[in-house]
C-alpha positions in Angstrom: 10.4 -28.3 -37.9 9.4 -26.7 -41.0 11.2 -27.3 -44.5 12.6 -24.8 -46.7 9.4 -25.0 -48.8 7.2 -24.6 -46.3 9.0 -21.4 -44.9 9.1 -20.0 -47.8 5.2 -21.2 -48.2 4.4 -19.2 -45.2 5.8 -16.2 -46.3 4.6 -15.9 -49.5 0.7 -16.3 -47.5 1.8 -13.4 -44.8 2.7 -11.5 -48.6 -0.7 -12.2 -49.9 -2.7 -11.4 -47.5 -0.9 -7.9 -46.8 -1.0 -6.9 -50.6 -4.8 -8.2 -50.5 -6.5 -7.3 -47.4 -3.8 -4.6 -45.3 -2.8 -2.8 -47.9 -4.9 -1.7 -50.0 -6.9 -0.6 -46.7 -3.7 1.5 -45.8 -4.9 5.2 -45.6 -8.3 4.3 -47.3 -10.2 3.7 -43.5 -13.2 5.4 -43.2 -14.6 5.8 -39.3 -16.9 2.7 -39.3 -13.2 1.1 -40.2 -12.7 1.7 -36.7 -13.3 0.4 -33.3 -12.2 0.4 -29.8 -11.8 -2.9 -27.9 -10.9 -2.8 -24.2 -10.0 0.8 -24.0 -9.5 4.1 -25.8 -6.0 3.3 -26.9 -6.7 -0.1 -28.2 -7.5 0.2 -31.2 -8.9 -2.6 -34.3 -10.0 -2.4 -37.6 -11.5 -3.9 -40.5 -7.8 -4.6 -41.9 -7.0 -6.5 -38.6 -9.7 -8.9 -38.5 -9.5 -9.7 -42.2 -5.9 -9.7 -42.6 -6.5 -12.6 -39.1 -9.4 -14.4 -40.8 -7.0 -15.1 -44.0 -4.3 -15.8 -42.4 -6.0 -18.3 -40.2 -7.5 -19.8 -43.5 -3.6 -20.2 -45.2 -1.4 -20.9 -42.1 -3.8 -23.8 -40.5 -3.9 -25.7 -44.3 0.1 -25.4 -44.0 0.5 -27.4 -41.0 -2.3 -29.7 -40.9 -3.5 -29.8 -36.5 -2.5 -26.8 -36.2 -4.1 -24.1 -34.5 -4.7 -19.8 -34.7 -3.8 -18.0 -31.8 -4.4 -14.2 -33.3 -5.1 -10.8 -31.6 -8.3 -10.6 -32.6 -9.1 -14.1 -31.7 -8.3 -13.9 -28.4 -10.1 -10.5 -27.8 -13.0 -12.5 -28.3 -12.1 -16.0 -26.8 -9.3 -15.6 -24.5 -9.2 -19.0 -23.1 -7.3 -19.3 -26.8 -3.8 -18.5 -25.1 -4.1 -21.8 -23.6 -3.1 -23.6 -27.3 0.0 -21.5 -27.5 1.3 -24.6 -24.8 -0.9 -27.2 -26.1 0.1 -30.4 -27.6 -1.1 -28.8 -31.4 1.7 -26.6 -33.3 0.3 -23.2 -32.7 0.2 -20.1 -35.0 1.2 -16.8 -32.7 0.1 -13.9 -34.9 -0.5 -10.1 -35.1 -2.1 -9.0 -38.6 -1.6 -5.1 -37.5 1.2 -4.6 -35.4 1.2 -0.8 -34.7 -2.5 -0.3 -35.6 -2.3 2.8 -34.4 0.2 4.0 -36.5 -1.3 1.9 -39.8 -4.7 4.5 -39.0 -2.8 7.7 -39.2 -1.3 6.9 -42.3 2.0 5.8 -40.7 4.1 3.3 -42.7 4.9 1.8 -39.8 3.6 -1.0 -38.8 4.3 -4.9 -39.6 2.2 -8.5 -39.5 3.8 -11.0 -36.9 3.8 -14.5 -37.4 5.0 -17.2 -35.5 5.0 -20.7 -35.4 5.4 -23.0 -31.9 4.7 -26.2 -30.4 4.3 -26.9 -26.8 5.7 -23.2 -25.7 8.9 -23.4 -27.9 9.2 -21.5 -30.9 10.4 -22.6 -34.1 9.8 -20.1 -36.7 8.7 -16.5 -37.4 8.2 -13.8 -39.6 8.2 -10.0 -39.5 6.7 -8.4 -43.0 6.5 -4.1 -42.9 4.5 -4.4 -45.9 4.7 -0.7 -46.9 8.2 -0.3 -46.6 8.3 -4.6 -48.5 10.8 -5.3 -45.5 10.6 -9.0 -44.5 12.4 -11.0 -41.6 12.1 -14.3 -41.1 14.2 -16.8 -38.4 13.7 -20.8 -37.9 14.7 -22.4 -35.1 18.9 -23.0 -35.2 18.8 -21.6 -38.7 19.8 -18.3 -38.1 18.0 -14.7 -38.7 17.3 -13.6 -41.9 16.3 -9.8 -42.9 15.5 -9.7 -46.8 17.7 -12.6 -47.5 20.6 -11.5 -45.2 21.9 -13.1 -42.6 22.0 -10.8 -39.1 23.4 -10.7 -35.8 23.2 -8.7 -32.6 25.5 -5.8 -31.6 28.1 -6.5 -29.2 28.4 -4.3 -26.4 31.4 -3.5 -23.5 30.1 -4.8 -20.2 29.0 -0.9 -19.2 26.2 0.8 -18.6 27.2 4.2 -19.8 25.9 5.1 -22.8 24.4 2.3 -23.9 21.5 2.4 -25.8 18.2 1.0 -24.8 14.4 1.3 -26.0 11.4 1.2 -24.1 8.1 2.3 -24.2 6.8 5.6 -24.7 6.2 7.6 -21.5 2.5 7.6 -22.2 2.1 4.1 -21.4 4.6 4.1 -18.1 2.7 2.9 -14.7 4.5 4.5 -12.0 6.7 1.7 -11.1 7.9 1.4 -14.9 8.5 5.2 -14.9 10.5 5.3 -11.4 12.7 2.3 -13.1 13.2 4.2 -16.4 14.3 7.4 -14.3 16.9 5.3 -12.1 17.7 3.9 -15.5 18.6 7.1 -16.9 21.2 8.0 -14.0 23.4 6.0 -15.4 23.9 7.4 -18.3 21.6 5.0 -20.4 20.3 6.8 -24.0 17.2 6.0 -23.9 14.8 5.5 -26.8 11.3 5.3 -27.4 9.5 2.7 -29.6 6.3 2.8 -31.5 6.3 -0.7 -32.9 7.4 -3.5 -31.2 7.9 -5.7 -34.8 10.2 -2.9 -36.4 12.4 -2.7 -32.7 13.0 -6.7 -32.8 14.3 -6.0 -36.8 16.3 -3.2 -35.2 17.6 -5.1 -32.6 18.6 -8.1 -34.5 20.4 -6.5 -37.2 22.5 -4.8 -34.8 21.4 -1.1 -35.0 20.2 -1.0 -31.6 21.3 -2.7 -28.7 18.9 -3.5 -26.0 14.8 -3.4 -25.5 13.1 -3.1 -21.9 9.6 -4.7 -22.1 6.7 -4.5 -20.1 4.2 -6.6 -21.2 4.2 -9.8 -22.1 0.7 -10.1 -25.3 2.3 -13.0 -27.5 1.7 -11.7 -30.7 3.9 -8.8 -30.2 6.6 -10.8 -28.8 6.8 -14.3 -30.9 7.9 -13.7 -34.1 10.8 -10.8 -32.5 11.8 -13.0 -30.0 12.9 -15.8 -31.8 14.4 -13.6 -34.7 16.4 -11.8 -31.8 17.9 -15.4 -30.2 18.8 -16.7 -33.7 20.9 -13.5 -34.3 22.9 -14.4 -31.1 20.5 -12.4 -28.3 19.3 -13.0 -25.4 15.5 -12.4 -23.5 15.5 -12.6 -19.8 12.9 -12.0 -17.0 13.6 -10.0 -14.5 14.0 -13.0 -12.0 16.9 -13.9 -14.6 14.6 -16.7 -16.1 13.6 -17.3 -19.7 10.8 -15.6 -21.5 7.8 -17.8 -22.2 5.4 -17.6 -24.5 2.4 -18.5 -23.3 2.7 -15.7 -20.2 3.4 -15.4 -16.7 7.2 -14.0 -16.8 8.3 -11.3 -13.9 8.6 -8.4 -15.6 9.9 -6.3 -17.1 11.8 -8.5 -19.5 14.7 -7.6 -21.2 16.2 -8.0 -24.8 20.1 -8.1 -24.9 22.6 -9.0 -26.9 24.2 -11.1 -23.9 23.1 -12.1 -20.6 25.6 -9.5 -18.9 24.2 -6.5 -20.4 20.5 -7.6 -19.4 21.5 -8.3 -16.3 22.8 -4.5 -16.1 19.7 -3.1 -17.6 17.9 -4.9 -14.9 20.0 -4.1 -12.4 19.9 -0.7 -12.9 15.9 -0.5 -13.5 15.4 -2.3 -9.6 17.8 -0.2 -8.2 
């Protein structure tokens, strides 16, 4: 477990490296900035693998033995994952999350951070660095959004007009889509998501209610996952189990502020 000190240690790094290598990249990229990874929609740029390389260099001297497991790491050595449930405390994180957005200019987009050992989490942080919004959570020490303690929405036990994000059509396989639809006949507002970072903030703070995911990349889910459960949430699989880490869940997976409501969402998606 990590000491004040350290926490705040961490954060001050994830600060540094945004106002030195993210931001003053932010709406300065020029088109060699720029490359494609596995497909036309995956984007990367310079600010991502810098913004990773630093933080690698700050977060491993923090917690001596410990290990990076980044985005742009394990694009280029996937057999990386494997430390998120090793024996070694292992850094989760996403320099650009919403890379897409942080190209066009977009001031939305965060840096995840998250710290684990052995598949359990223990701390995280969320920094927007445009917008200087920073949320940080440690294991049984509750969820903090700039210095304020948060907690989930409670919700009645009813499907009918409750609020839930997903998504963005665009990226729905059939199966997802047919489940959003059956969703959606019961009355469920539904709400679509560009950054998965900015949700969890949402979510935790209690101006959104519940998030339907359907993909399980650890760097997008670490550092919100944890901040969610320590502002009184819940993550479930859809086999009712908990969410892990390291992969390998039934999806989609749902985040709730209690077990009953994500067990309605998912429900309702199956039919």
């Amino acid at each position: 477990m990590l000491s004040a000190r350290e926490v705040a240690e961490v954060e001050a790094a994830v600060r540094r490296v945004a106002a030195e290598q993210i931001l003053p990249r932010f709406g300065r990229l020029a088109a060699a900035d720029i490359a494609y990874k596995s497909s036309e929609t995956d984007l990367v740029t310079v600010a991502d693998r810098a913004a990773e390389e630093e933080l690698a260099r700050h977060l491993t001297a923090l917690v001596p033995g410990s290990v990076m497991v980044g985005e742009e790491g394990v694009a280029a050595d996937p057999g990386l994952l494997a430390a998120i449930d090793g024996d070694a405390p292992a850094w989760i994180v996403d320099p650009i999350d919403g890379t897409h957005n942080f190209v066009s200019g977009s001031p939305r987009f965060t840096t995840l951070v998250a710290l684990a050992h052995r598949g359990r989490l223990l701390a995280s942080w969320t920094f927007a660095p445009v917008m200087d919004l920073m949320a940080v959570a440690v294991a049984g020490g509750g969820a903090y959004v700039d210095g304020e303690r948060v907690r989930v929405r409670p919700v009645p036990p009813s499907l009918r007009h409750l609020d839930v994000s997903v998504s963005p059509p665009i990226w729905w396989r059939p199966a997802e889509r047919d489940g959003f639809h059956r969703l959606g006949r019961h009355g469920v507002a539904l709400s679509f998501f560009d950054t998965s970072g900015l949700e969890y903030i949402q979510l935790a703070s209690g101006r959104r209610t519940a998030m339907v995911i359907t993909w399980e990349l650890p760097w997008d889910h670490a550092a919100g996952l944890l901040l969610h459960a320590e502002a009184g949430g819940v993550a479930m699989t859809a086999d009712g189990g908990e969410v892990r880490i390291g992969g390998g869940n039934r999806l989609p997976f749902l985040v709730a502020p209690d077990a009953e409501t994500a067990r309605l969402v998912l429900s309702a998606i199956e039919g």
